[in-house]
TORMINU-617218 format. One record per residue (C-alpha): x, y, z; residue number from 1. Coordinates in Angstrom, 1 decimal, m for minus. Layout:
# residues N
<atom><east>X</east><north>Y</north><up>Z</up><num>NUM</num></atom>
...
This chain:
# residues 326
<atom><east>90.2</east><north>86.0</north><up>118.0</up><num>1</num></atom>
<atom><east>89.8</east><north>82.5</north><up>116.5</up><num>2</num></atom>
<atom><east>86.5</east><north>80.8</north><up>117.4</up><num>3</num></atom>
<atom><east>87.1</east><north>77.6</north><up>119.1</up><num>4</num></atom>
<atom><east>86.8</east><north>75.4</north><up>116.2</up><num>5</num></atom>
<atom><east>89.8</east><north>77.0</north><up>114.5</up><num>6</num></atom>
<atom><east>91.7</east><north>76.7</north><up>117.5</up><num>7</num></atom>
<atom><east>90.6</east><north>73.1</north><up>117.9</up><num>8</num></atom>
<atom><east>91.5</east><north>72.4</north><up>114.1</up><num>9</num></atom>
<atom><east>95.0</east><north>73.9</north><up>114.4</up><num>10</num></atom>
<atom><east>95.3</east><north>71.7</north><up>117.5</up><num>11</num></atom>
<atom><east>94.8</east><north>68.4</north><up>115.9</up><num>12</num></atom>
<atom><east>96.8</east><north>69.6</north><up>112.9</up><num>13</num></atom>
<atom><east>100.0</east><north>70.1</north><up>115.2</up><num>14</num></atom>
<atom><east>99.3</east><north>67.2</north><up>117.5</up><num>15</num></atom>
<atom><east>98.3</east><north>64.8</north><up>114.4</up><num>16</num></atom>
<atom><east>101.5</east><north>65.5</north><up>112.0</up><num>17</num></atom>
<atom><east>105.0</east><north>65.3</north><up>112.7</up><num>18</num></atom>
<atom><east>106.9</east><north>67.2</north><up>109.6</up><num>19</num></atom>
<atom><east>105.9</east><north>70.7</north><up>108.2</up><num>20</num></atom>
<atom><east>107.1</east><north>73.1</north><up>106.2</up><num>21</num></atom>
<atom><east>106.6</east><north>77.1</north><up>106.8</up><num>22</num></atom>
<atom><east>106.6</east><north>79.8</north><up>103.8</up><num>23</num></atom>
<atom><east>106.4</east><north>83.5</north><up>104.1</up><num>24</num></atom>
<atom><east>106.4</east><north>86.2</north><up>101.2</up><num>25</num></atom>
<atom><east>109.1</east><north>87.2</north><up>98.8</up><num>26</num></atom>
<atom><east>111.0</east><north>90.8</north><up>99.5</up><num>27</num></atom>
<atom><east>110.5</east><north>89.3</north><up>103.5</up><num>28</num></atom>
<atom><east>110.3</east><north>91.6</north><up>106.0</up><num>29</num></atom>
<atom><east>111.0</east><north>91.6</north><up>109.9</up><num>30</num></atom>
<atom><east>107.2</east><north>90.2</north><up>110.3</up><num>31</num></atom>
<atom><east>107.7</east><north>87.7</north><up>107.4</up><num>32</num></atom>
<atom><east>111.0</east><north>86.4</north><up>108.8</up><num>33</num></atom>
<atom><east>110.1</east><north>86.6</north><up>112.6</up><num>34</num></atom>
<atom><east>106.6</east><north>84.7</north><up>112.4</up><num>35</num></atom>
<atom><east>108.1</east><north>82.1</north><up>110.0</up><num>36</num></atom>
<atom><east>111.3</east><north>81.4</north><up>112.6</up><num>37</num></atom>
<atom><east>108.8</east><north>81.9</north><up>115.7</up><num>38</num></atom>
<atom><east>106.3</east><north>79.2</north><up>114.8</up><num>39</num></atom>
<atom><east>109.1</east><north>76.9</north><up>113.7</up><num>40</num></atom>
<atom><east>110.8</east><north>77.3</north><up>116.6</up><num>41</num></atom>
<atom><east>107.8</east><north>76.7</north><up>118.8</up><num>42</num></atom>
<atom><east>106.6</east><north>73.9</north><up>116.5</up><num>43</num></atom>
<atom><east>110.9</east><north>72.6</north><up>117.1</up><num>44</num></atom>
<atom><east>109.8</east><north>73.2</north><up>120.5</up><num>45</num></atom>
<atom><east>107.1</east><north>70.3</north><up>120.7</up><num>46</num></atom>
<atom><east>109.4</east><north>67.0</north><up>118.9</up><num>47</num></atom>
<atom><east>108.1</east><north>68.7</north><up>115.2</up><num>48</num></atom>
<atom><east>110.4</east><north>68.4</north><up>112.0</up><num>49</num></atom>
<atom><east>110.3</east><north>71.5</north><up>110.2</up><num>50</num></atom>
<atom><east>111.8</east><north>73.4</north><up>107.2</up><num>51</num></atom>
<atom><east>111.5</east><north>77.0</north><up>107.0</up><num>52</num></atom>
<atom><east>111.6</east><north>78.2</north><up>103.2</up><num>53</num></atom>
<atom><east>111.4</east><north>81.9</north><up>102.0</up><num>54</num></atom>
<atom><east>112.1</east><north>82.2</north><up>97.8</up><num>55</num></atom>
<atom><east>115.1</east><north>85.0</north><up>98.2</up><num>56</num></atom>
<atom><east>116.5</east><north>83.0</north><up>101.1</up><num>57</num></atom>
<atom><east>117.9</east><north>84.3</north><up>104.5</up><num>58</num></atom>
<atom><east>118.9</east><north>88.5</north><up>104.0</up><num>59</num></atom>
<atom><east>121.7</east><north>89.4</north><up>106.0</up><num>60</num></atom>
<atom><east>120.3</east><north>92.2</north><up>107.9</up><num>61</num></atom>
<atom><east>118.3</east><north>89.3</north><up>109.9</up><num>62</num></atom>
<atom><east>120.6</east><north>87.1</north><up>110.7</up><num>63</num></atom>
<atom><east>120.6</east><north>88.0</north><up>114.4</up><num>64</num></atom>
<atom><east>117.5</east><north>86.4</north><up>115.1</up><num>65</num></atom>
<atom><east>117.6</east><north>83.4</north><up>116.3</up><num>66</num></atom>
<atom><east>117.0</east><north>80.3</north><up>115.0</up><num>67</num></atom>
<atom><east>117.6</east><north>82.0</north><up>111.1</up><num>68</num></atom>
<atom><east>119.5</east><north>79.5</north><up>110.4</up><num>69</num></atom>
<atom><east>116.2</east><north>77.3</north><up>109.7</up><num>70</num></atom>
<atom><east>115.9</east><north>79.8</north><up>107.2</up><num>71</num></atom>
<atom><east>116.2</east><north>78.2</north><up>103.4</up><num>72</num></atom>
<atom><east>115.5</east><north>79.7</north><up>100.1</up><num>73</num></atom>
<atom><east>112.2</east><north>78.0</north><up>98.7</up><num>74</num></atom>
<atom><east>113.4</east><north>74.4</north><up>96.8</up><num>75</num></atom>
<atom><east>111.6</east><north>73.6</north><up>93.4</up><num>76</num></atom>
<atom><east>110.5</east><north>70.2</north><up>94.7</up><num>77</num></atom>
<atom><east>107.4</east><north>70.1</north><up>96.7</up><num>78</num></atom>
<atom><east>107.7</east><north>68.0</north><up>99.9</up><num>79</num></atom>
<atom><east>106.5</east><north>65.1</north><up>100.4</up><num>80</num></atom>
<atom><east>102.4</east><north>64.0</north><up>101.2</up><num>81</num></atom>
<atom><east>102.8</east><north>63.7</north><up>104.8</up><num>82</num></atom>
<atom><east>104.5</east><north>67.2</north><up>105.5</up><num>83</num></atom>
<atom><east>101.8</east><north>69.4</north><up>106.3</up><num>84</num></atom>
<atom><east>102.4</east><north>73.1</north><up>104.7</up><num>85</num></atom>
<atom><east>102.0</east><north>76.4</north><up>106.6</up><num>86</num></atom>
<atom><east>101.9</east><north>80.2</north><up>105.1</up><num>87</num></atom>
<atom><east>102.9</east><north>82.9</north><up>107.0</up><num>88</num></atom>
<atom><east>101.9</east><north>86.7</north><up>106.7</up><num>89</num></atom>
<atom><east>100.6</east><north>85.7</north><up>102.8</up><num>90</num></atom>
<atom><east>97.7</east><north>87.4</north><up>102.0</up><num>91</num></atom>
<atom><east>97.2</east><north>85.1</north><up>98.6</up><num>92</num></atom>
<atom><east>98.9</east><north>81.9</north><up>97.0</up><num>93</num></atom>
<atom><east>101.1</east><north>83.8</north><up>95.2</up><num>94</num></atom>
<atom><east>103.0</east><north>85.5</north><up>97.7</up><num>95</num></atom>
<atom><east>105.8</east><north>82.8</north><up>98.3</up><num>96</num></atom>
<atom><east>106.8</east><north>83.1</north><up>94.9</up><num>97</num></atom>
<atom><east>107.1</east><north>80.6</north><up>91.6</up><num>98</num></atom>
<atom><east>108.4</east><north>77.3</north><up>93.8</up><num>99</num></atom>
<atom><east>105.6</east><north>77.6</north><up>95.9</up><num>100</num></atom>
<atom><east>103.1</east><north>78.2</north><up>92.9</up><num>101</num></atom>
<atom><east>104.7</east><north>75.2</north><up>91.0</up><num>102</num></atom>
<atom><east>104.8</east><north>72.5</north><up>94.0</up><num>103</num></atom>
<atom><east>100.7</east><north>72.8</north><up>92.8</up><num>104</num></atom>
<atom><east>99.8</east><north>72.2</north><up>96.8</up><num>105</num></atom>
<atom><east>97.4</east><north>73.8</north><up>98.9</up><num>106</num></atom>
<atom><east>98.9</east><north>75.2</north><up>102.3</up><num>107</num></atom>
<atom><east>96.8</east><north>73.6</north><up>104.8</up><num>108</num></atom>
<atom><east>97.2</east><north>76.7</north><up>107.5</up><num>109</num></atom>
<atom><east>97.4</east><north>79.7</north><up>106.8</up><num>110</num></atom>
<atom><east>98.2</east><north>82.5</north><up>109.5</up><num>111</num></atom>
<atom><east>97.9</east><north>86.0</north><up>108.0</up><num>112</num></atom>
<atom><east>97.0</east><north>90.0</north><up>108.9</up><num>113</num></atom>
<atom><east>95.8</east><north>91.3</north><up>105.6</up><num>114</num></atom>
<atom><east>92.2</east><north>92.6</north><up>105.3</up><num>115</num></atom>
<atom><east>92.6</east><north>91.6</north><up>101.5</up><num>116</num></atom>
<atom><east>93.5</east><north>87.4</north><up>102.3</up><num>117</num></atom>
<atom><east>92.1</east><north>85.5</north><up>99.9</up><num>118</num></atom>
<atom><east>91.7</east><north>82.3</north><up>102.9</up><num>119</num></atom>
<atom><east>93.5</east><north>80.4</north><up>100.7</up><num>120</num></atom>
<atom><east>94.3</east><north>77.3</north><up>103.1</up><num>121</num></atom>
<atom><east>92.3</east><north>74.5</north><up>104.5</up><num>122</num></atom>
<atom><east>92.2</east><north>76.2</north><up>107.9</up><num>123</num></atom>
<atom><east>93.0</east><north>80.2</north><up>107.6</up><num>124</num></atom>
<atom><east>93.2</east><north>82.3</north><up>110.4</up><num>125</num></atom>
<atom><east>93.6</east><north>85.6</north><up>109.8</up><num>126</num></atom>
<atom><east>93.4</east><north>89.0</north><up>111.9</up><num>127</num></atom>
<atom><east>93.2</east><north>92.1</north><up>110.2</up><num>128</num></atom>
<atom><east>92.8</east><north>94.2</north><up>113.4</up><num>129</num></atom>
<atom><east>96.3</east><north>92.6</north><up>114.5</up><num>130</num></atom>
<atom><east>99.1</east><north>94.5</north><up>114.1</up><num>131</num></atom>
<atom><east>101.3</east><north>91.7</north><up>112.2</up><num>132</num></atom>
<atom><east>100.9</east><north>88.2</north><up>111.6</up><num>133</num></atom>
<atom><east>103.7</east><north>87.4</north><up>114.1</up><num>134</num></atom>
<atom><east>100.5</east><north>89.1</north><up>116.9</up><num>135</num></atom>
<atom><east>98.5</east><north>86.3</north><up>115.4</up><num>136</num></atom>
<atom><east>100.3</east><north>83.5</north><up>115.8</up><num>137</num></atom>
<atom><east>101.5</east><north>84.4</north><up>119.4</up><num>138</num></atom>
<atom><east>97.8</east><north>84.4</north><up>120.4</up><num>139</num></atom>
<atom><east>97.1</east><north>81.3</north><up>118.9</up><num>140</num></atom>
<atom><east>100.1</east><north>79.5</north><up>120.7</up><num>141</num></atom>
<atom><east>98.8</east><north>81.0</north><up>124.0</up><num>142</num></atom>
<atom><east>95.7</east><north>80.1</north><up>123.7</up><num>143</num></atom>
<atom><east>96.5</east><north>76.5</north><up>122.5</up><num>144</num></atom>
<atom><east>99.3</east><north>76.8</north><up>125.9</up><num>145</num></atom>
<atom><east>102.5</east><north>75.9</north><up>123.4</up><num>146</num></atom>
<atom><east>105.8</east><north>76.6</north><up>125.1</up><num>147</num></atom>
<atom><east>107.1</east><north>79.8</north><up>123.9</up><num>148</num></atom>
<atom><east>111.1</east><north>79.8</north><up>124.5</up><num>149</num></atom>
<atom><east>113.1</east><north>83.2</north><up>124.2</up><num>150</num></atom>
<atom><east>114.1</east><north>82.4</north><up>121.1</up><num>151</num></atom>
<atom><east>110.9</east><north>82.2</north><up>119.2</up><num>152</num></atom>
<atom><east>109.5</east><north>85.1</north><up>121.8</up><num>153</num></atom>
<atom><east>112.5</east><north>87.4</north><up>120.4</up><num>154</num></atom>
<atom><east>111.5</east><north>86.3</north><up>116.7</up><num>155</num></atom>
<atom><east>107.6</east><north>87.2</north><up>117.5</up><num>156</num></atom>
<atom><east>108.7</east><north>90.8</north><up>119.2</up><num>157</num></atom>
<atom><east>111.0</east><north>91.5</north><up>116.0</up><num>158</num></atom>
<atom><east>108.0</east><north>91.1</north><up>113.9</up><num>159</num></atom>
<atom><east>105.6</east><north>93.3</north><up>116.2</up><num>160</num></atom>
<atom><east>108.5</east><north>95.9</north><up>116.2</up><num>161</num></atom>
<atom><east>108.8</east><north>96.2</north><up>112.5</up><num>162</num></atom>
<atom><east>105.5</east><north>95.9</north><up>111.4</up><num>163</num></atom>
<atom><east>104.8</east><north>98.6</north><up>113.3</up><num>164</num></atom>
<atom><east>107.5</east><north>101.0</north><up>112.6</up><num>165</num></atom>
<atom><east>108.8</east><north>100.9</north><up>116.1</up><num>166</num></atom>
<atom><east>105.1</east><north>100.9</north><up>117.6</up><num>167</num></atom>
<atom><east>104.7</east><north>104.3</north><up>116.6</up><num>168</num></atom>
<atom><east>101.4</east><north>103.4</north><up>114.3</up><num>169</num></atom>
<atom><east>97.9</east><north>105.5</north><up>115.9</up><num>170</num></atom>
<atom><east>96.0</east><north>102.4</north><up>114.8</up><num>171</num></atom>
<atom><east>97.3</east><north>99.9</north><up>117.7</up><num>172</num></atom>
<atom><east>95.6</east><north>98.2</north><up>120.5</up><num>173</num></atom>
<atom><east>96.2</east><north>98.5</north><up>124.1</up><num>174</num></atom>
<atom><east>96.7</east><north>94.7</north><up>123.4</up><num>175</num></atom>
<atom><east>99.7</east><north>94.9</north><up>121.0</up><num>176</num></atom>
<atom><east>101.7</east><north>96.2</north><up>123.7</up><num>177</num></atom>
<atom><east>100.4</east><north>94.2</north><up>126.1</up><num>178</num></atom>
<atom><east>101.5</east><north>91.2</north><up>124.0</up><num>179</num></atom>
<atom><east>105.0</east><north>92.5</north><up>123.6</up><num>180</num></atom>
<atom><east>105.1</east><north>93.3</north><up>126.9</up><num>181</num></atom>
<atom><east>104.9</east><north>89.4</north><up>127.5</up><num>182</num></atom>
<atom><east>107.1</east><north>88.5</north><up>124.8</up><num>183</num></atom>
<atom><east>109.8</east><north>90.3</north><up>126.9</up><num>184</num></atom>
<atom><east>109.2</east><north>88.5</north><up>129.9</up><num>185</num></atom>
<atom><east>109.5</east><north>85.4</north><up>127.8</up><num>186</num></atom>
<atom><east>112.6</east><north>86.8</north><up>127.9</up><num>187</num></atom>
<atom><east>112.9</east><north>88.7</north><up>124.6</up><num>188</num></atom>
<atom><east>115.2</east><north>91.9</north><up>124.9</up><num>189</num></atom>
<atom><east>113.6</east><north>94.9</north><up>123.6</up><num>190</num></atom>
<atom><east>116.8</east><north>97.3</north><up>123.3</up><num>191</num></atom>
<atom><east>118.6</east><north>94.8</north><up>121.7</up><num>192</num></atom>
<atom><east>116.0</east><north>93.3</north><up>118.9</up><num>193</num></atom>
<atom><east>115.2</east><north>97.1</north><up>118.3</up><num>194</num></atom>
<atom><east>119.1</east><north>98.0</north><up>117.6</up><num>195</num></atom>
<atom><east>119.7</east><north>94.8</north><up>115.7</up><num>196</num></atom>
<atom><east>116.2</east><north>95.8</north><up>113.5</up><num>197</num></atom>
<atom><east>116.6</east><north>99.5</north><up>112.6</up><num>198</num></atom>
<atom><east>120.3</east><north>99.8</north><up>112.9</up><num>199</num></atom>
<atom><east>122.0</east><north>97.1</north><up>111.5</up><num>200</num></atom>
<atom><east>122.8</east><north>97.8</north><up>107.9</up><num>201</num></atom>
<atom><east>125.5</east><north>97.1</north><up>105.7</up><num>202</num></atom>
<atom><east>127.4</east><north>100.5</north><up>104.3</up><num>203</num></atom>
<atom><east>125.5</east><north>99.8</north><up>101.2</up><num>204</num></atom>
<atom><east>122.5</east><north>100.2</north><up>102.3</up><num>205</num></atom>
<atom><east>123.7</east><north>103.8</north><up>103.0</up><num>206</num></atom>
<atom><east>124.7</east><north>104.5</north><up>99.4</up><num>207</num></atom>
<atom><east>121.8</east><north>103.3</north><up>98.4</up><num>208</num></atom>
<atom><east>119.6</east><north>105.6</north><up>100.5</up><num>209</num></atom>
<atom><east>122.0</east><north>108.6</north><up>98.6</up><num>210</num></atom>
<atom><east>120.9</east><north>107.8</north><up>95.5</up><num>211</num></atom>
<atom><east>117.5</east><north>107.6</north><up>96.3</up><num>212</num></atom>
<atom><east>117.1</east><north>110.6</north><up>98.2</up><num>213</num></atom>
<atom><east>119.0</east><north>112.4</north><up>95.5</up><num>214</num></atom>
<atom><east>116.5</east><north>111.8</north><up>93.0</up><num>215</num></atom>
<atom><east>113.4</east><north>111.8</north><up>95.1</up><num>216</num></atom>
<atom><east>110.3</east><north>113.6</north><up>93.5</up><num>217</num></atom>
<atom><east>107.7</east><north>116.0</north><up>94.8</up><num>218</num></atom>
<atom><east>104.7</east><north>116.4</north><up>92.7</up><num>219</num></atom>
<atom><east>100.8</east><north>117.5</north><up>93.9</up><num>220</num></atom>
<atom><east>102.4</east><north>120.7</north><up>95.6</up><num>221</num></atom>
<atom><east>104.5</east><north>118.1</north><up>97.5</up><num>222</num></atom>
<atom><east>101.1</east><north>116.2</north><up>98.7</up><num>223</num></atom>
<atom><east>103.3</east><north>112.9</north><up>96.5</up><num>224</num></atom>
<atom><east>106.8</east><north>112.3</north><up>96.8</up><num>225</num></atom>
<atom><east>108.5</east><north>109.2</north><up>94.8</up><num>226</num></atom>
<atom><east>111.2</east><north>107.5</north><up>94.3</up><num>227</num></atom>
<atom><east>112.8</east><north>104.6</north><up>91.4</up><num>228</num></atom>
<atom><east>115.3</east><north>102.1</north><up>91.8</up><num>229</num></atom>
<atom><east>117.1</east><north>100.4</north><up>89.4</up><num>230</num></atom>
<atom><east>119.2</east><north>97.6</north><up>88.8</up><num>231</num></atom>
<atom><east>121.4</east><north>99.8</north><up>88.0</up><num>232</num></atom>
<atom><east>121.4</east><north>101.7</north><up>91.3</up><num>233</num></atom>
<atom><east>122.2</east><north>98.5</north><up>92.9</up><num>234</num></atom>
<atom><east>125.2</east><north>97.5</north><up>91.0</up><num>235</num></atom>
<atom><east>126.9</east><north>100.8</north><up>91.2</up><num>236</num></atom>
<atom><east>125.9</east><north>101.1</north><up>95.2</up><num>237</num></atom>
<atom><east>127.0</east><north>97.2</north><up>95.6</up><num>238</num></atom>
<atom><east>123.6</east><north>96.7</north><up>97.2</up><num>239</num></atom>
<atom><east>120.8</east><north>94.0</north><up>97.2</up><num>240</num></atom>
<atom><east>117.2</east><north>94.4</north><up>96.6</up><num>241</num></atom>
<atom><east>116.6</east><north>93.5</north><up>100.2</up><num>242</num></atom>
<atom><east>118.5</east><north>96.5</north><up>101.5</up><num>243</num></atom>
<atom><east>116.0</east><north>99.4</north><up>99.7</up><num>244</num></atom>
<atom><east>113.1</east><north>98.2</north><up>102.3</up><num>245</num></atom>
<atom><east>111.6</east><north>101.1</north><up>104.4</up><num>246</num></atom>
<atom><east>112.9</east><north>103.9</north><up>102.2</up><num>247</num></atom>
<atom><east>109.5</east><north>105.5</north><up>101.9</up><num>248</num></atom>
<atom><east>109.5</east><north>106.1</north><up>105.8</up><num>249</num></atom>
<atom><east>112.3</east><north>108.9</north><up>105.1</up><num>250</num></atom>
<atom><east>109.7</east><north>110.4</north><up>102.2</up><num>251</num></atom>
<atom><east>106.9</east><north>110.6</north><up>104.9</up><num>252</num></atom>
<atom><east>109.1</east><north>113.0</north><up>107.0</up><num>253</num></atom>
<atom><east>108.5</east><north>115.8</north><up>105.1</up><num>254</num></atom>
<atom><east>104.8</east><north>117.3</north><up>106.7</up><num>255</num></atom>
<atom><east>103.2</east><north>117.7</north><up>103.3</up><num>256</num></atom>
<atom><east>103.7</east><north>114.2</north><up>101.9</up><num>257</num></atom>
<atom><east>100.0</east><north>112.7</north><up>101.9</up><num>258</num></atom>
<atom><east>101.3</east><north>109.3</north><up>99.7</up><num>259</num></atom>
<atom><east>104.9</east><north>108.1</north><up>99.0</up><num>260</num></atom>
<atom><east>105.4</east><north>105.6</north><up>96.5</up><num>261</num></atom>
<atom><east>108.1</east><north>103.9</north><up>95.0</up><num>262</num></atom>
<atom><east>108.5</east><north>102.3</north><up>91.8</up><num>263</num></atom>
<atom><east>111.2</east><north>99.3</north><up>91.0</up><num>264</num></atom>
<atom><east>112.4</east><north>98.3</north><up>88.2</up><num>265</num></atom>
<atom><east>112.2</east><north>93.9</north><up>88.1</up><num>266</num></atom>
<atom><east>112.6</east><north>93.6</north><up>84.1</up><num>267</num></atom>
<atom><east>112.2</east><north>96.4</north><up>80.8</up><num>268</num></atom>
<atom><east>108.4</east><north>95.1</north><up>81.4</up><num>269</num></atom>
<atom><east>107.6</east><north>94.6</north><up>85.1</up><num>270</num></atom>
<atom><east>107.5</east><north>97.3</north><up>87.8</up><num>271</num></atom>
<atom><east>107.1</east><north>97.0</north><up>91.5</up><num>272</num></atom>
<atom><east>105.2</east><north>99.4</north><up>93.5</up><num>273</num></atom>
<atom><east>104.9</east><north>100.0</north><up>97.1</up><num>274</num></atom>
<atom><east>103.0</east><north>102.9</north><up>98.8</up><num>275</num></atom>
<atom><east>102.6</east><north>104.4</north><up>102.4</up><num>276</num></atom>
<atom><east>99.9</east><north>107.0</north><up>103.1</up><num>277</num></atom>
<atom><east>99.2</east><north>109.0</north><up>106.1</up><num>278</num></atom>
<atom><east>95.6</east><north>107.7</north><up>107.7</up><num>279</num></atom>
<atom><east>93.3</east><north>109.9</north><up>106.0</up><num>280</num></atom>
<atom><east>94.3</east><north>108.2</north><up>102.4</up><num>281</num></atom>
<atom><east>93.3</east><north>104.6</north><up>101.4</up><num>282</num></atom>
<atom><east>96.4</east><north>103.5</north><up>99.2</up><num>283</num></atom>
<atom><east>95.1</east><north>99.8</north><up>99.1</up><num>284</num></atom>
<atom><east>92.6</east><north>101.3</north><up>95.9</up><num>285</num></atom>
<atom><east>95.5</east><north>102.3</north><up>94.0</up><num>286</num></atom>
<atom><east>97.0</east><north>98.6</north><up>94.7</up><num>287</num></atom>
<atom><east>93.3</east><north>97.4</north><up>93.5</up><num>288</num></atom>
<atom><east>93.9</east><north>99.0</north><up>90.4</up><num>289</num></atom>
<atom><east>97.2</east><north>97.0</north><up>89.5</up><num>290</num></atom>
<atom><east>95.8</east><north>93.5</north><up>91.3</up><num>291</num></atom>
<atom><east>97.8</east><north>94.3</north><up>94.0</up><num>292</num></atom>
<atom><east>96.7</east><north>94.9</north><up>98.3</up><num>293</num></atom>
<atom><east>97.7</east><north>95.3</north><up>101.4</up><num>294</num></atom>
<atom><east>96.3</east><north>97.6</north><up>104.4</up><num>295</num></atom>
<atom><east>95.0</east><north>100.9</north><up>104.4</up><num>296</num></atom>
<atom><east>98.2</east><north>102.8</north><up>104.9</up><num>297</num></atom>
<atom><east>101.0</east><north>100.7</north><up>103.1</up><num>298</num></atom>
<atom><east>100.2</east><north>98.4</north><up>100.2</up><num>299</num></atom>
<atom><east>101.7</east><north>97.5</north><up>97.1</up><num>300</num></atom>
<atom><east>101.6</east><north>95.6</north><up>93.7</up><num>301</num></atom>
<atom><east>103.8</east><north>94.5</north><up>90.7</up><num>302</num></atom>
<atom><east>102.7</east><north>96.2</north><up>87.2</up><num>303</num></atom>
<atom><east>103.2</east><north>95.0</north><up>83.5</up><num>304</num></atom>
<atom><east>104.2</east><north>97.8</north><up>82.4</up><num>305</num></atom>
<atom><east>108.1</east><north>99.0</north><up>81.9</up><num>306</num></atom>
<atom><east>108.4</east><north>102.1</north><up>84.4</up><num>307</num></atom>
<atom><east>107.6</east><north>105.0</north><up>82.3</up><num>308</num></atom>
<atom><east>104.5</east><north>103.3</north><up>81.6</up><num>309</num></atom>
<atom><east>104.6</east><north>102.6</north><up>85.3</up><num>310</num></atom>
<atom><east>105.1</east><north>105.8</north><up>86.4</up><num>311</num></atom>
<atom><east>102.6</east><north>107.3</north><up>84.6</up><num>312</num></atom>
<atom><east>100.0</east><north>105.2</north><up>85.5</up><num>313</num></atom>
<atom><east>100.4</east><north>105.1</north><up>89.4</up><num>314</num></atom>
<atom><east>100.4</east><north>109.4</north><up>89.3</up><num>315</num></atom>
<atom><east>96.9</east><north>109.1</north><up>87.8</up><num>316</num></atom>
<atom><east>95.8</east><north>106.8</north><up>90.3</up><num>317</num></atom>
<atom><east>96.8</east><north>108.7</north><up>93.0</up><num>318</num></atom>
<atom><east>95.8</east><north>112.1</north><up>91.6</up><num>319</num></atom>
<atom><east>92.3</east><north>110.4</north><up>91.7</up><num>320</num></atom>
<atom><east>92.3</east><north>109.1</north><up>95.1</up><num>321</num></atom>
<atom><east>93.6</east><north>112.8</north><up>95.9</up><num>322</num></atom>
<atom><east>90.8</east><north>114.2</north><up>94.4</up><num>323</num></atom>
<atom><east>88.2</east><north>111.9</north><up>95.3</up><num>324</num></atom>
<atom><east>89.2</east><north>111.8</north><up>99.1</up><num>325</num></atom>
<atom><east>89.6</east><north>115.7</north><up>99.6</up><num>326</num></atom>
């Protein structure tokens, strides 16, 4: 809960200013693109100019929500003095990407979830009990009594739903439900946005998910599984990086997979890794290792290291954190 200084501070900032620009993380997900689009619309809401700006742009598996169309890819030029600058479900400053980094600004709110936020921002408020950023900001704009249309409610429930895998995570709070539970009245429409979020892909997507099943690895007596994608998985499967998100959810299926990883290849010399763990095993350490974060049970980082390299160096850290935690 923010103490009411913060809340007081965040009050002036929206009453004081009249233009702002919001910025989530690259690779967005549902809780990136719903708490960008929810406070914008809210912000909208209130006679506010705002820009919405996310590096990769708008993927097309989210164009449902409304109000997406806010939704810009991250311009080189940094706005202008008066336009106050807002960060969204960033744990750091160099989440948004290389723009953001070169506009040389500091973001002057900064909502976040991430035990690992670096509070960054002016004014940071940030919630790592709550189960997405898009929970944090919907408390704030309660408690600060900001309309809340359907729109941006919808956008705020999308993020609650994917964060949470569907609400399906044993670390919730009675009180995330009890917050989507108002979204809904709000009026947004939980069959619907859940549809629309886990089964709305392109075919692509689906060839994709072949490939990568295909060649899915089980090490540690099947304690591991991995996966690696390449670019040239995507050219011959006609898909986007955008559409490989959530993959390792079909590696923790399998009842002996402790950590699933999953390494990408970005260039011959720099890897991204992203790892899911069930509760018992801390994968934000291994993400330590490689200056990387995120929560307890899904985390990630990007390596200098081609993917051999990579590879090799992610198995020993999670060997390790096998070893150490049995």
């Amino acid at each position: 809960m923010q103490p009411k200084e913060d809340l007081a501070a965040i009050k002036a900032l929206f009453e004081e200013n009249g233009s702002f620009v919001i910025l989530s993380h690259c690779r967005p997900d549902g809780d990136a693109y719903g708490s960008a689009i929810g406070l914008a619309l809210v912000l909208k809401g209130i006679g506010k100019k705002v820009e919405v700006y996310v590096e990769e742009g708008l993927q097309e598996h989210f164009q449902f929500l409304p109000g997406s169309s806010l939704l810009k890819p991250t311009p080189k030029e940094a706005p202008g003095p008066s336009t106050k600058i807002i960060l969204v479900d960033c744990s750091n400053e160099r989440r948004p990407g290389l723009y953001f980094e070169s506009w040389r600004r500091k973001a002057d709110l900064n909502f976040d979830h991430h035990i690992d936020n670096t509070r960054f921002a002016s004014l940071n408020v940030v919630e790592p009990q709550a189960s997405s950023t898009s929970e944090v900001i919907f408390k704030c704009i309660e408690r600060l009594s900001l309309p809340c249309s359907k729109e941006a409610a919808s956008n705020f429930y999308v993020g609650l739903l994917t964060d949470t895998n569907g609400f399906c995570f044993r670390s919730l709070l009675p009180e995330t439900f009890e917050l989507a539970a108002k979204l809904v009245r709000l009026g947004a429409d939980p069959e619907e946005l859940s549809l629309r979020s886990f089964r709305n892909y392109p075919l692509s997507r689906f060839f994709l998910l072949r490939e990568v099943l295909n060649q899915t690895q089980f090490v540690e007596n099947a304690q591991v599984a991995y996966y690696i994608l390449t670019q040239d998985m995507y050219q011959r499967t006609g898909s986007s990086p955008g559409e490989s998100e959530n993959f390792l959810y079909y590696l923790q299926m399998v009842n002996s997979v402790a950590v699933a990883f999953m390494l990408e290849e970005l260039s011959p010399v720099l890897t991204r890794l992203s790892l899911r763990s069930s509760k018992q095993f801390d994968v934000r350490t291994v993400a330590s290792k490689f200056g990387g974060g995120g929560h307890k049970q899904a985390a990630g980082a990007r390596l200098k290291l081609g993917l051999k390299d990579a590879l090799k160096a992610v198995l020993s850290e999670i060997q390790a954190l096998l070893n150490s935690t049995c």
